[in-house]
PDB file of N, CA, C and O in Angstrom:
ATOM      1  N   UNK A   1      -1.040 -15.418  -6.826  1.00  0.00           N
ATOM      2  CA  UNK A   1      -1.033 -13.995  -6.592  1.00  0.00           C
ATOM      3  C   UNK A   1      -2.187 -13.338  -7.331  1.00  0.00           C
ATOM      4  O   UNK A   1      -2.524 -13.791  -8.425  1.00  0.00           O
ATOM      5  N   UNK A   2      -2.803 -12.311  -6.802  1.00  0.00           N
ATOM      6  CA  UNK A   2      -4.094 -11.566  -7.434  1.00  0.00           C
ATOM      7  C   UNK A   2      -3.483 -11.388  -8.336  1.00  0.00           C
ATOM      8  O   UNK A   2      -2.257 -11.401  -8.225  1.00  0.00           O
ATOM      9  N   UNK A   3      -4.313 -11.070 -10.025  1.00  0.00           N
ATOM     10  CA  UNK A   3      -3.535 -10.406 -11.392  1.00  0.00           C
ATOM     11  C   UNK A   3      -5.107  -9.655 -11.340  1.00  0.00           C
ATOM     12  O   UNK A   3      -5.818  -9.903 -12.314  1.00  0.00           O
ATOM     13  N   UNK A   4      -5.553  -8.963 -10.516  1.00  0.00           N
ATOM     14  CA  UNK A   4      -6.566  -7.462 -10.630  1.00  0.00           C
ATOM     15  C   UNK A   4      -6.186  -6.578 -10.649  1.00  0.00           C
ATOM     16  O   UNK A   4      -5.083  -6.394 -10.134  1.00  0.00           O
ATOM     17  N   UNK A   5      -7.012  -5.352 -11.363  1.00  0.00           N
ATOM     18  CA  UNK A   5      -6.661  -3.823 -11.070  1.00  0.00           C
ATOM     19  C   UNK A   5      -6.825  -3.627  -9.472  1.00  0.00           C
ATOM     20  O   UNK A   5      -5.796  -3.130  -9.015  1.00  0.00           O
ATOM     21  N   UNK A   6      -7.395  -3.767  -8.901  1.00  0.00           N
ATOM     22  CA  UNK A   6      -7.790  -3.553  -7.706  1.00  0.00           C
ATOM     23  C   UNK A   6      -6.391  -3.497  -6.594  1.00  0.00           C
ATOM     24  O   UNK A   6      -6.024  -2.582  -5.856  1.00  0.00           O
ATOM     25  N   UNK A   7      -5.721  -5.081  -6.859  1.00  0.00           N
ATOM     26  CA  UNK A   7      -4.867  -5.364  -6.478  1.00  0.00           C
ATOM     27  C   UNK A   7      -3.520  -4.159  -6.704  1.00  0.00           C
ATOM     28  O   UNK A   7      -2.941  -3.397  -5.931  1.00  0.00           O
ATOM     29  N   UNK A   8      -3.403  -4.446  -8.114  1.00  0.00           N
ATOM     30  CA  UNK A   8      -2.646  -3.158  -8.337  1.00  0.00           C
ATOM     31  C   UNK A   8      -2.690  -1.549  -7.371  1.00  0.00           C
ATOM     32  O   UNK A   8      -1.893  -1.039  -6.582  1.00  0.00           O
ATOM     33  N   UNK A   9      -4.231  -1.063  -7.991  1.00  0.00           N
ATOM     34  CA  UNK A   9      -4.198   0.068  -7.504  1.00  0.00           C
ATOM     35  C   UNK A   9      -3.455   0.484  -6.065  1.00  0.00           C
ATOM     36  O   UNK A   9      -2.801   1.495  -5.808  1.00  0.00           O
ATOM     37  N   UNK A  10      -3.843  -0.828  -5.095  1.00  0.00           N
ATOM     38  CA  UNK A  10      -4.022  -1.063  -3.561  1.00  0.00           C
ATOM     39  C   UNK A  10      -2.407  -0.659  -3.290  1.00  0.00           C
ATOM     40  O   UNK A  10      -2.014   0.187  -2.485  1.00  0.00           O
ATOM     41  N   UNK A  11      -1.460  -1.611  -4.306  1.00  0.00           N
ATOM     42  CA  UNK A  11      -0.395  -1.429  -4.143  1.00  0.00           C
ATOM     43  C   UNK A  11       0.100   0.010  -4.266  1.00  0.00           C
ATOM     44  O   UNK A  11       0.462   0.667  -3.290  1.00  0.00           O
ATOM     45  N   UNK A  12       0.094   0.503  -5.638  1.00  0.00           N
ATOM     46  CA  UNK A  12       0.126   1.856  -5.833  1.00  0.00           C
ATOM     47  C   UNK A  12      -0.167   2.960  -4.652  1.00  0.00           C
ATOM     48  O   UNK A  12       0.507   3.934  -4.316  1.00  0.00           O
ATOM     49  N   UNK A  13      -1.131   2.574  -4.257  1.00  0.00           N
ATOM     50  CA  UNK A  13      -2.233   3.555  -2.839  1.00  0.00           C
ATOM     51  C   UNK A  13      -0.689   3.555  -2.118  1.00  0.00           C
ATOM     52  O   UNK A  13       0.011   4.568  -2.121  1.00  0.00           O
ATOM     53  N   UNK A  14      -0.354   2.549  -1.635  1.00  0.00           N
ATOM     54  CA  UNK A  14      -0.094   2.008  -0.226  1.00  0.00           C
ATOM     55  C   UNK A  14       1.606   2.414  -0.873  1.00  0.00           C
ATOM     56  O   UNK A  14       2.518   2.304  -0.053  1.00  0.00           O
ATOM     57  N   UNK A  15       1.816   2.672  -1.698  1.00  0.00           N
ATOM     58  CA  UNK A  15       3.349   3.189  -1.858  1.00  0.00           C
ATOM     59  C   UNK A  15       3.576   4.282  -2.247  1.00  0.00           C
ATOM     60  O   UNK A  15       4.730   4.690  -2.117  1.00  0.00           O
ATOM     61  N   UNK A  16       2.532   5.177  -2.885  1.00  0.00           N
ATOM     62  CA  UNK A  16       2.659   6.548  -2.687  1.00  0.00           C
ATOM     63  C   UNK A  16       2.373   7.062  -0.883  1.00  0.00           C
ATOM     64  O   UNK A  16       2.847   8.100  -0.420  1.00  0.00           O
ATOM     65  N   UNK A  17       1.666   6.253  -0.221  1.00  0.00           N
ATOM     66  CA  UNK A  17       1.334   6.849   0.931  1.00  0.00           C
ATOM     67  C   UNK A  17       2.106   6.602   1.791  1.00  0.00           C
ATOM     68  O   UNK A  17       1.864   7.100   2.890  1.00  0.00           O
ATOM     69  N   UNK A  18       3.510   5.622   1.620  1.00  0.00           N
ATOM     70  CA  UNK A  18       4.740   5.030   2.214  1.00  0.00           C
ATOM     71  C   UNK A  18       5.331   6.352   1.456  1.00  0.00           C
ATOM     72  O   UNK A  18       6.176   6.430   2.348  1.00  0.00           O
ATOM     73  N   UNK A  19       5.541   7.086   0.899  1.00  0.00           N
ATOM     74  CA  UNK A  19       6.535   7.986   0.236  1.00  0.00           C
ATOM     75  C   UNK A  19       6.443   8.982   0.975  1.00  0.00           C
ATOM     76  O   UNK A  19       7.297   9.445   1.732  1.00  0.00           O
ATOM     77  N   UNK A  20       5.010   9.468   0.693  1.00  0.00           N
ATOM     78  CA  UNK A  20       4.464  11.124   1.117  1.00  0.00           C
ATOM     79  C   UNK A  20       4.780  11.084   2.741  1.00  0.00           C
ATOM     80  O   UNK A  20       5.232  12.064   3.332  1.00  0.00           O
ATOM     81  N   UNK A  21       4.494   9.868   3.363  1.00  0.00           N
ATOM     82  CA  UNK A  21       4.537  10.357   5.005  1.00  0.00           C
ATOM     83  C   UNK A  21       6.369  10.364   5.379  1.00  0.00           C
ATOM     84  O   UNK A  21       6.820  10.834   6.423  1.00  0.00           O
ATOM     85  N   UNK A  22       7.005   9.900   4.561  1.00  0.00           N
ATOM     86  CA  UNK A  22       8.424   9.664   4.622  1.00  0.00           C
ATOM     87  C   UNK A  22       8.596  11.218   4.119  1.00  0.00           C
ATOM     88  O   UNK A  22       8.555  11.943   5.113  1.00  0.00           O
ATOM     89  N   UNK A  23       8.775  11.975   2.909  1.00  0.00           N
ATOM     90  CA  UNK A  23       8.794  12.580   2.546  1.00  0.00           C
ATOM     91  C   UNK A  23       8.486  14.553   3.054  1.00  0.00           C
ATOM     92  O   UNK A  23       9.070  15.636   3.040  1.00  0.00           O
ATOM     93  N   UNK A  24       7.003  13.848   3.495  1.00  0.00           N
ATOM     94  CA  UNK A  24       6.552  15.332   4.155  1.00  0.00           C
ATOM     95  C   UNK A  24       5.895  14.959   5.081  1.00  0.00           C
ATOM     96  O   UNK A  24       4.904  15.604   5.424  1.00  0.00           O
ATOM     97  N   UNK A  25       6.105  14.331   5.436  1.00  0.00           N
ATOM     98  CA  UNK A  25       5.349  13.559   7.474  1.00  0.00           C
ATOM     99  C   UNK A  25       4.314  13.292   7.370  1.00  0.00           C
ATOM    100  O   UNK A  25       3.410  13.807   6.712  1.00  0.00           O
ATOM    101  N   UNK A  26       4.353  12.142   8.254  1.00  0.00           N
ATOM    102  CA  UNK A  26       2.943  11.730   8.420  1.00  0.00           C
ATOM    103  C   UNK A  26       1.645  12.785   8.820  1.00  0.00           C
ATOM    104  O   UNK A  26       0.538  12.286   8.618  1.00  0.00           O
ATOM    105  N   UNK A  27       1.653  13.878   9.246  1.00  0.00           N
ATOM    106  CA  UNK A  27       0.905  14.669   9.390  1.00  0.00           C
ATOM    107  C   UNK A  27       0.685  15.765   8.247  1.00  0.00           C
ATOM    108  O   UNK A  27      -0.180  16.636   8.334  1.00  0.00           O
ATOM    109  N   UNK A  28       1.560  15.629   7.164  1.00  0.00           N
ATOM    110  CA  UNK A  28       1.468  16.556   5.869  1.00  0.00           C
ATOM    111  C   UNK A  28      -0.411  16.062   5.350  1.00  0.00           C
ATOM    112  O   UNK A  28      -0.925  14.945   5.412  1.00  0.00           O
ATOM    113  N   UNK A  29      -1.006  17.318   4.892  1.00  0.00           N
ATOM    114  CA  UNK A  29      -2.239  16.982   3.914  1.00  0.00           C
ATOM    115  C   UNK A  29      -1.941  15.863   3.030  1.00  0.00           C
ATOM    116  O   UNK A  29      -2.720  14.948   2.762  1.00  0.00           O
ATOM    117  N   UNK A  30      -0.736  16.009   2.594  1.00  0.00           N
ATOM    118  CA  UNK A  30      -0.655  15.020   1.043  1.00  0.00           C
ATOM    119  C   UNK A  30      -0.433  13.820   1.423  1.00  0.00           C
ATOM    120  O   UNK A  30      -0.818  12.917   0.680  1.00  0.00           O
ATOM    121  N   UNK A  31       0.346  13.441   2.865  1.00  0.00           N
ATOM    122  CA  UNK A  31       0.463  12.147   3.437  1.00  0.00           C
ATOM    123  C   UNK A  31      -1.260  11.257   4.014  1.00  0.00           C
ATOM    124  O   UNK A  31      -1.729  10.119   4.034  1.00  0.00           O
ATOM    125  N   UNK A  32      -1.576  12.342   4.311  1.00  0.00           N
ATOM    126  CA  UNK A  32      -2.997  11.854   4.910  1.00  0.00           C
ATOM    127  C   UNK A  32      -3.991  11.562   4.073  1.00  0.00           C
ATOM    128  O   UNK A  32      -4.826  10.677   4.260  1.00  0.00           O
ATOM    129  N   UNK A  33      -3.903  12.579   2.766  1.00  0.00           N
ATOM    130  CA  UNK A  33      -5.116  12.129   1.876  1.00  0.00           C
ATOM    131  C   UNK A  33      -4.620  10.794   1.108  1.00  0.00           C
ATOM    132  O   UNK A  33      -5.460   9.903   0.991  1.00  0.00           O
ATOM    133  N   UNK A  34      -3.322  10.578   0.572  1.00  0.00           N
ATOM    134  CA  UNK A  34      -2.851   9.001   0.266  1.00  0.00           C
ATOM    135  C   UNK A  34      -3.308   8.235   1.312  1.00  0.00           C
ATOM    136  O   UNK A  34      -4.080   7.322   1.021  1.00  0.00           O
ATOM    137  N   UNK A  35      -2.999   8.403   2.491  1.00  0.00           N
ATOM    138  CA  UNK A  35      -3.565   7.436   3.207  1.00  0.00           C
ATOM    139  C   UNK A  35      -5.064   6.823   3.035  1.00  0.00           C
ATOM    140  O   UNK A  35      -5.301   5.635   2.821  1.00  0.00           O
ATOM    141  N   UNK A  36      -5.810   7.620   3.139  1.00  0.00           N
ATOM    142  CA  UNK A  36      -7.076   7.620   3.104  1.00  0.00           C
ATOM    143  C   UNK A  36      -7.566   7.148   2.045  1.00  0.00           C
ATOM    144  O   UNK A  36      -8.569   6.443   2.152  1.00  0.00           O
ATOM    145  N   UNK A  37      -6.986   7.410   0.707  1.00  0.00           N
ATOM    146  CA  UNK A  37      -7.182   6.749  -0.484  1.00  0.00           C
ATOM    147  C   UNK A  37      -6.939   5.460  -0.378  1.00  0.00           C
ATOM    148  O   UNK A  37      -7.823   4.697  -0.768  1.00  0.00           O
ATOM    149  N   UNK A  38      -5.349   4.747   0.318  1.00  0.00           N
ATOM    150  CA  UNK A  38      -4.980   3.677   0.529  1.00  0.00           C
ATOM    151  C   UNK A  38      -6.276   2.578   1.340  1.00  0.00           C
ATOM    152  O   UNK A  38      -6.864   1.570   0.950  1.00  0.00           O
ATOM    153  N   UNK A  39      -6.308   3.128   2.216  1.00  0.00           N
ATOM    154  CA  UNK A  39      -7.298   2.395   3.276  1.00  0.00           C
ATOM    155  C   UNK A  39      -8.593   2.411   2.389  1.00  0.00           C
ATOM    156  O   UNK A  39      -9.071   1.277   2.369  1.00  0.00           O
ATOM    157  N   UNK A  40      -9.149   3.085   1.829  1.00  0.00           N
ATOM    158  CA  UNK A  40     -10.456   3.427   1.097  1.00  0.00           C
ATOM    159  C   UNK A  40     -10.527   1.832   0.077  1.00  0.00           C
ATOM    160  O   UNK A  40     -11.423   0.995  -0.036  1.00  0.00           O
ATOM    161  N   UNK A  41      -9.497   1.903  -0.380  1.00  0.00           N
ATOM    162  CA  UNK A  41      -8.839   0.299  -1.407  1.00  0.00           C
ATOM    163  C   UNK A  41      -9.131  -0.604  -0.753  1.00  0.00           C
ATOM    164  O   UNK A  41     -10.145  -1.245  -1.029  1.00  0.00           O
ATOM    165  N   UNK A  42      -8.289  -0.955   0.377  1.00  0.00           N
ATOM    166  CA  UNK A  42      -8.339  -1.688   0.909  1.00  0.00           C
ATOM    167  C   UNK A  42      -9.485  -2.186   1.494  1.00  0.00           C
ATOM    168  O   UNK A  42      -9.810  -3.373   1.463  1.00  0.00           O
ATOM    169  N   UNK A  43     -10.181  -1.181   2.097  1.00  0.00           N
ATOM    170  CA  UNK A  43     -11.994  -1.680   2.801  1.00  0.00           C
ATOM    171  C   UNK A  43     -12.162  -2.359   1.164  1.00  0.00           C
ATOM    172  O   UNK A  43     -11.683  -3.487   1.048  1.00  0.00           O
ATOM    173  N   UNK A  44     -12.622  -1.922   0.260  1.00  0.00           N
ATOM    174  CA  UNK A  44     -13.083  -2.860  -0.854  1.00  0.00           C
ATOM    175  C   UNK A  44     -12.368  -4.290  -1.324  1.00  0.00           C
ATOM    176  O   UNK A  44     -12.731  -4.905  -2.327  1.00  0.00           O
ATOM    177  N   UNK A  45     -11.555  -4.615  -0.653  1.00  0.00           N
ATOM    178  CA  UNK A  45     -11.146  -5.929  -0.540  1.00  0.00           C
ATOM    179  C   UNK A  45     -11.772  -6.894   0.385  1.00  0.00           C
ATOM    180  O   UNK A  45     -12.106  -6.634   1.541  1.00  0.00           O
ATOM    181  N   UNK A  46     -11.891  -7.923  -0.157  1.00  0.00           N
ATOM    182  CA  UNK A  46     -12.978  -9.274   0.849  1.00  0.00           C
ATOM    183  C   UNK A  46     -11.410 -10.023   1.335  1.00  0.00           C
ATOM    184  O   UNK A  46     -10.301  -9.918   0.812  1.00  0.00           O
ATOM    185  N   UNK A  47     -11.772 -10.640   2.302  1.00  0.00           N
ATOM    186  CA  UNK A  47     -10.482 -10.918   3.427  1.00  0.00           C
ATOM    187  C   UNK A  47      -9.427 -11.921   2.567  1.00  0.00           C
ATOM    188  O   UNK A  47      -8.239 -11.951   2.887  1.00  0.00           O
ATOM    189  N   UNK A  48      -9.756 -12.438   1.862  1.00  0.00           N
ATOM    190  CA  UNK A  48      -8.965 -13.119   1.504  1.00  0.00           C
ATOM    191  C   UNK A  48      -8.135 -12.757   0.190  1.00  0.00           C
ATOM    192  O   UNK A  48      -7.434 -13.541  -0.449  1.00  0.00           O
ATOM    193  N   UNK A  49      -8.358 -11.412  -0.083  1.00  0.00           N
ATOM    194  CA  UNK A  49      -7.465 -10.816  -1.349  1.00  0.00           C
ATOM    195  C   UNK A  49      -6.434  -9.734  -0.030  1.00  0.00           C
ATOM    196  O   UNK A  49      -5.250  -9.398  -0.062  1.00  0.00           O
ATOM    197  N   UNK A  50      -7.210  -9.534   0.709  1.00  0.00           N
ATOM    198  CA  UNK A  50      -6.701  -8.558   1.449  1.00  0.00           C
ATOM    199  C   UNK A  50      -5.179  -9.281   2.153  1.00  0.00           C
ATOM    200  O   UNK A  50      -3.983  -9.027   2.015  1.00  0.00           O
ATOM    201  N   UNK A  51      -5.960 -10.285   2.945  1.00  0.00           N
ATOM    202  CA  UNK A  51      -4.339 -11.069   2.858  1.00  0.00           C
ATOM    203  C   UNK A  51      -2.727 -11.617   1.888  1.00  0.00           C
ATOM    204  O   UNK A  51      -1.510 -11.802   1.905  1.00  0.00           O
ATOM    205  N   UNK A  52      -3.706 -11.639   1.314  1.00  0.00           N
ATOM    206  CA  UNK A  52      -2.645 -11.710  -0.172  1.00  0.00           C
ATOM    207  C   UNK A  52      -1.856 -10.865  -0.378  1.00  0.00           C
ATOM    208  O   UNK A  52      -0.660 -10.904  -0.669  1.00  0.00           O
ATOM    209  N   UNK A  53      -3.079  -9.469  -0.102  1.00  0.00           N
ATOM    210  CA  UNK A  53      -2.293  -8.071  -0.563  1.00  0.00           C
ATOM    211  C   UNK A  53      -0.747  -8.330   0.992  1.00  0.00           C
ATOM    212  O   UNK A  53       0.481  -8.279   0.940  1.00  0.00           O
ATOM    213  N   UNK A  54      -1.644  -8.564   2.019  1.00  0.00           N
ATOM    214  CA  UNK A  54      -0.667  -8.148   2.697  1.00  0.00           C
ATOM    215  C   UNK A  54       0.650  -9.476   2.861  1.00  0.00           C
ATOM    216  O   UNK A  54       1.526  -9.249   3.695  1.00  0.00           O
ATOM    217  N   UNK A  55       0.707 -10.440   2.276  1.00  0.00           N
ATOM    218  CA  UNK A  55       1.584 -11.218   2.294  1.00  0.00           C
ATOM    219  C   UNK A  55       2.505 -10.865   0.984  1.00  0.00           C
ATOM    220  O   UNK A  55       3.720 -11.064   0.982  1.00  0.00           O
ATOM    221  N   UNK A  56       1.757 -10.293  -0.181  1.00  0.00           N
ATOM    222  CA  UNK A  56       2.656  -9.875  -1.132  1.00  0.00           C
ATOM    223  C   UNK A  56       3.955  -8.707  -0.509  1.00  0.00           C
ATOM    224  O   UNK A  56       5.173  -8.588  -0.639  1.00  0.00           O
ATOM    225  N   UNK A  57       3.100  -8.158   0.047  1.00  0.00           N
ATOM    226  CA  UNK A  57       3.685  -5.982   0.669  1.00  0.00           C
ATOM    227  C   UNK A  57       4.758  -7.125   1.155  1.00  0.00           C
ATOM    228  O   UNK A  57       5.668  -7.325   0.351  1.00  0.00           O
ATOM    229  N   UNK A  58       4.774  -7.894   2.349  1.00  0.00           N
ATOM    230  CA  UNK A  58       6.035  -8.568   3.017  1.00  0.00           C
ATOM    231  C   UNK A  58       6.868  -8.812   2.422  1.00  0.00           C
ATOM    232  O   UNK A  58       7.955  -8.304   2.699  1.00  0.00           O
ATOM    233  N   UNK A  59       6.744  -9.661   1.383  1.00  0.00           N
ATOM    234  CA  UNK A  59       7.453 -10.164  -0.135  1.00  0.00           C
ATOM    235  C   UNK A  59       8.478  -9.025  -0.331  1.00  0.00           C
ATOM    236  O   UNK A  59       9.700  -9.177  -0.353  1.00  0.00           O
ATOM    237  N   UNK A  60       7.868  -7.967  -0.456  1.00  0.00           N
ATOM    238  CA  UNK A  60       8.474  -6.612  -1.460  1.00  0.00           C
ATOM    239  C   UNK A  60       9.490  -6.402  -0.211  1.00  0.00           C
ATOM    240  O   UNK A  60      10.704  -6.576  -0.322  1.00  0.00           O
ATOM    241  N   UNK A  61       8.646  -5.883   1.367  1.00  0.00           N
ATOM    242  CA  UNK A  61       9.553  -5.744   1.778  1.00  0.00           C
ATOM    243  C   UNK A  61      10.988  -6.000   2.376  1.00  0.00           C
ATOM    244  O   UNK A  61      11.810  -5.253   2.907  1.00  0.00           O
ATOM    245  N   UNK A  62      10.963  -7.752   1.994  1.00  0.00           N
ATOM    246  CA  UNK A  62      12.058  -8.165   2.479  1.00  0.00           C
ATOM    247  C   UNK A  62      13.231  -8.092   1.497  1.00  0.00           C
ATOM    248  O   UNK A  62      14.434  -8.073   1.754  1.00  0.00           O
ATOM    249  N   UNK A  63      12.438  -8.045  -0.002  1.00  0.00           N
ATOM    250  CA  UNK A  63      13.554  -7.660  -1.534  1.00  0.00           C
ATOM    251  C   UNK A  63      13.898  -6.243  -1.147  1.00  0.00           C
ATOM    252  O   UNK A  63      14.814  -5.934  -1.908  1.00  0.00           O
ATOM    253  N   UNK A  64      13.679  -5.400  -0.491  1.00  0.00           N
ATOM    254  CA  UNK A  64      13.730  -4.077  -0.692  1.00  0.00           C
ATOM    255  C   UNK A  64      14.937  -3.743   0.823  1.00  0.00           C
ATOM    256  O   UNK A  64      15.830  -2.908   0.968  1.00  0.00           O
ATOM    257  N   UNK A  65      14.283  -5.088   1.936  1.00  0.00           N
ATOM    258  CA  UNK A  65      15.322  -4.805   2.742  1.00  0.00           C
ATOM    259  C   UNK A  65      16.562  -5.054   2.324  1.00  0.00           C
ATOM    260  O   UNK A  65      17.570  -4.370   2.500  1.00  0.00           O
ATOM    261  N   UNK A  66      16.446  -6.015   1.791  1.00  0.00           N
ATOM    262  CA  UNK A  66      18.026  -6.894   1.310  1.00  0.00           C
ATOM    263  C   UNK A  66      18.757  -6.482   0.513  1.00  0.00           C
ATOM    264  O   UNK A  66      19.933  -6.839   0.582  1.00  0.00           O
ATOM    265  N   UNK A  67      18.316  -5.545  -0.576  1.00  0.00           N
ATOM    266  CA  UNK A  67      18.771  -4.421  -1.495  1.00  0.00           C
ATOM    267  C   UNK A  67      19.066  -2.996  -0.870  1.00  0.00           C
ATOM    268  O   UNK A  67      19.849  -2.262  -1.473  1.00  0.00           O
ATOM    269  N   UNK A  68      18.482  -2.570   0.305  1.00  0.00           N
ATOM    270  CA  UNK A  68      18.942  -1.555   0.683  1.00  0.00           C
ATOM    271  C   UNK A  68      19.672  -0.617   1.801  1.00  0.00           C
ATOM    272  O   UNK A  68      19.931   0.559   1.546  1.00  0.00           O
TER     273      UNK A  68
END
């Protein structure tokens, strides 16, 4: 598993921007500019952290299904 800030942040990005569009819709300012921050992360990932990232997110989401 990545142990980078990068990695981190990406996560962070990508779960405030899972909140805000839940929260105040996907069309809220505050949902869109997380987004944009999120994706902004992500372009700075080379493909093979990027996958990671996204095989970790699966990870979470299946603990998160099963808990909730």
């Amino acid at each position: 598993m990545m142990e980078n800030k990068l990695f981190e942040k990406t996560f962070d990005a990508w779960n405030l921007a899972s909140v805000a569009a839940r929260v105040w819709g996907p069309e809220s300012n505050i949902a869109q500019k997380a987004q944009k921050d999120f994706y902004r992360l992500l372009m700075a990932m080379d493909d093979q952290t990027k996958l990671d990232f996204f095989e970790y997110l699966e990870k979470v989401k299946v603990r998160l299904d099963f808990w909730g």
